[in-house]
N, C-alpha and C positions, 0 to 999 in steps of 0.2 A: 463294442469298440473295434473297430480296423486295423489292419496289422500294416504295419507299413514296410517300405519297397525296401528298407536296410535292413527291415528284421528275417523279413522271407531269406533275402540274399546268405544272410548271415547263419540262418537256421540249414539252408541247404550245404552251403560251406561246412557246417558242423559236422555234416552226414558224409559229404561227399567234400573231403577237404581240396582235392583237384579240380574241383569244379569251375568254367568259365559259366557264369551266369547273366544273362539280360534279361532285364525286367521291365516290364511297359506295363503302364495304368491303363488301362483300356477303357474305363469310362469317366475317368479324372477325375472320380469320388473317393480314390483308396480302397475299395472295396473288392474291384474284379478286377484281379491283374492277368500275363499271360509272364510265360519265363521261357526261355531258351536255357538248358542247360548241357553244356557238352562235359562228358568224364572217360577215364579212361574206364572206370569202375562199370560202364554199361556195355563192356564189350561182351558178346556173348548172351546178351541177355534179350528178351522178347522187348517188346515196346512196353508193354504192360509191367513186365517184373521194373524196365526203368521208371516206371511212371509210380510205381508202387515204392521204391525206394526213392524217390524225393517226396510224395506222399507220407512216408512215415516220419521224416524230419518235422512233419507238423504235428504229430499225433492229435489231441480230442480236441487242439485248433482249425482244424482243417473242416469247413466248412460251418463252422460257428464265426470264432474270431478272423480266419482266412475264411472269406463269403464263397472265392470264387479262382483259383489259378488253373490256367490253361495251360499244358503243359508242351512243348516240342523236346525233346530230350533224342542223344548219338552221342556215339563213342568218338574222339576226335577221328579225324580222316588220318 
């Protein structure tokens, strides 16, 4: 089963309660989304350690039940 675009949002929110997040279906199955997440929480941090911590909001979802997020993640300007 597919996760859908309120659960992702909701689950990064969990992690990252600052978070402004957009979310786009990218192949209009539910299945492979992309997200745009801006936080303050990523300042300082590599591309990867941010990618790694909206990654762990899905934990043993992430790549079963979420098939597929592409992620852009920054620190606000």
């Amino acid at each position: 089963m597919a996760m859908a675009a309120h659960e992702i949002e909701k689950r990064i929110l969990a992690a990252l309660p600052d978070a402004k997040i957009e979310i786009r279906d990218l192949a209009g199955d539910g299945d492979h989304y992309a997200a745009t997440v801006i936080s303050e929480a990523f300042r300082g941090k590599t591309r990867v350690q941010q990618h790694q911590m909206v990654n762990a909001a899905f934990g043993s979802d992430m790549g079963t039940v979420l098939h597929s997020l592409a992620l852009q993640t920054k620190a606000p300007d």
